[in-house]
C-alpha positions as CSV (number, residue, x, y, z in Angstrom):
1,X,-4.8,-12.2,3.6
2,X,-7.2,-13.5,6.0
3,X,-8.6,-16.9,6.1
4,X,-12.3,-16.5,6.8
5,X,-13.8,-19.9,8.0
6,X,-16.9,-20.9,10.4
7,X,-15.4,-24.0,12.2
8,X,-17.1,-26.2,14.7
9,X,-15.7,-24.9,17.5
10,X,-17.0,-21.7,16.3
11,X,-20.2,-22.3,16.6
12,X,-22.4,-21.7,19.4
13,X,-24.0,-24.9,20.6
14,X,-24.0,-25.7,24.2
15,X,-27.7,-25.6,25.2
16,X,-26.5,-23.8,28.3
17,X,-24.0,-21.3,26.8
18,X,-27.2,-20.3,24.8
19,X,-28.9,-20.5,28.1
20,X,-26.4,-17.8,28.9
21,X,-26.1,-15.8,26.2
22,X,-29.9,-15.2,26.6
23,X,-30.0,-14.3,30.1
24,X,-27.1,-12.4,30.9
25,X,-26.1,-11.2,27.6
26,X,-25.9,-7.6,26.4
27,X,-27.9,-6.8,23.4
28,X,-27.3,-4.7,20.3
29,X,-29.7,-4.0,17.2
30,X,-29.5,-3.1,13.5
31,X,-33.0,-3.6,12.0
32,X,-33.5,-6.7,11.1
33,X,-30.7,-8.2,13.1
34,X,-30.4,-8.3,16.7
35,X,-27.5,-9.5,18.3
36,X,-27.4,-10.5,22.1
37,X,-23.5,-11.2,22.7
38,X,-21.5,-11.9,26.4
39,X,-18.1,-11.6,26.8
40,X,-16.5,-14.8,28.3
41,X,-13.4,-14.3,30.0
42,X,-12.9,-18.4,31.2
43,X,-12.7,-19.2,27.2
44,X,-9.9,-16.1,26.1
45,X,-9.2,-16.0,22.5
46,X,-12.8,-17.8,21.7
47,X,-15.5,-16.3,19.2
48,X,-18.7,-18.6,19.1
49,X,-21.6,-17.0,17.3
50,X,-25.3,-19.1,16.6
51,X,-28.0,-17.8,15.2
52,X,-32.0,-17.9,15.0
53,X,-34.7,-17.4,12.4
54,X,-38.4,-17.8,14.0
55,X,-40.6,-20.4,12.9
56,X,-43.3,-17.9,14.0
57,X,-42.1,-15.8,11.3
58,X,-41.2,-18.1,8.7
59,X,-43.4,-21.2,8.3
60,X,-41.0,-22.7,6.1
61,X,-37.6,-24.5,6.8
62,X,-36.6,-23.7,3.9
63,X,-36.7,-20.3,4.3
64,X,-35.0,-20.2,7.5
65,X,-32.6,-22.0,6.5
66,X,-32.1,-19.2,4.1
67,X,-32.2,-16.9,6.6
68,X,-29.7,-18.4,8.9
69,X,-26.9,-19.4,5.9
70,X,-27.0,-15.5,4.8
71,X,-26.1,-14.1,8.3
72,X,-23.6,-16.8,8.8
73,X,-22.2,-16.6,5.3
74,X,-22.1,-12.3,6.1
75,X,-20.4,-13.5,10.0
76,X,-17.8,-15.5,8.4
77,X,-16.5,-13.1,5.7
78,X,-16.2,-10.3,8.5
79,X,-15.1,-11.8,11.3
80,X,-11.4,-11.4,10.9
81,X,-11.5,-8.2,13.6
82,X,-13.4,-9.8,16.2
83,X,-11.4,-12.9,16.4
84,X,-8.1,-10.4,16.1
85,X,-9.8,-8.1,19.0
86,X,-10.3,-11.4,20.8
87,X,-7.4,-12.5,20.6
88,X,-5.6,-9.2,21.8
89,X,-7.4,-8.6,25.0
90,X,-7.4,-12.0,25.7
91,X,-11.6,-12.3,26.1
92,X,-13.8,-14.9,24.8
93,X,-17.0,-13.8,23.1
94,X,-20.1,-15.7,22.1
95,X,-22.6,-13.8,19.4
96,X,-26.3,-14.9,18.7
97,X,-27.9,-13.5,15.8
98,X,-31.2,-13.0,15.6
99,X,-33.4,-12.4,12.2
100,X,-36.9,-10.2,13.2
101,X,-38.2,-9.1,10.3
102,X,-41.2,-11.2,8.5
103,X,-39.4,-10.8,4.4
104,X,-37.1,-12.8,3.2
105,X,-33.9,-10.7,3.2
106,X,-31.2,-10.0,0.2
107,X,-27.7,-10.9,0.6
108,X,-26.4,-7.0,0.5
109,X,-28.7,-5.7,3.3
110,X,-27.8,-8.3,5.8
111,X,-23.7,-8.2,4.8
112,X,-24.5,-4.6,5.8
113,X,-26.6,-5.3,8.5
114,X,-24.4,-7.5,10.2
115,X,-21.1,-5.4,9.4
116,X,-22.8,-2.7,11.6
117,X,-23.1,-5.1,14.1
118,X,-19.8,-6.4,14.3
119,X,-18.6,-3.0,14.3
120,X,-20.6,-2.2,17.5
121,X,-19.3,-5.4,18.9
122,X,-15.7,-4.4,18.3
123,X,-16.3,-1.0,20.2
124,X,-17.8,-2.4,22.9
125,X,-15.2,-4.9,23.6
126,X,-12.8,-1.8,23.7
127,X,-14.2,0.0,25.5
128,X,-15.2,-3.1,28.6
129,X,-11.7,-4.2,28.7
């Protein structure tokens, strides 16, 4: 059984690793969920993921907060193959998630949502290295 967790070191934070991420990253979408990833091989075995919910989009903190806890809380529980993947090929990888839609999502649509994602991510990674 898998231990799903979302440790510090697993989370994307580095103002210029975000820099990064952002600028030379490769991005994949799922509607509502875009995810701009970069594959890192200095860091091998590393999965960092962050994500963002627009305050252009949502006015209140709260509900990005909301947001931003679902698609982590859907990251964590399915994260198991990338780290695996990661592991394998010996590749870092850093993930940024991004929320674009203007309603307040559900938890099922974005555990889907970001399950399609990952599973883009995983073929992608197989097919680069």
């Amino acid at each position: 059984m898998a231990i799903h967790t979302l440790s510090k070191t697993e989370r994307l934070k580095k103002r210029t690793d975000i820099a990064l991420v952002f600028a030379k990253g490769k991005a994949l979408m799922v509607p509502p969920v875009k995810m701009l990833y970069r594959l890192v091989p200095q860091q091998p075995g590393t999965v960092q993921m962050g994500v963002v919910a627009s305050k252009k989009l949502f006015k209140k903190a709260v509900h990005r907060n909301r947001v931003k806890r679902l698609i982590r809380e859907a990251y964590r529980t399915q994260n198991g193959a990338i780290k695996l993947q990661a592991q394998q090929l010996d590749v870092g990888v850093q993930v940024f998630f991004i929320y674009q839609s203007k309603e307040l999502p559900t938890w099922a649509p974005i555990q889907a949502t970001v399950q399609q994602l990952l599973e883009k991510l995983a073929d992608k990674i197989a097919k680069h290295v």
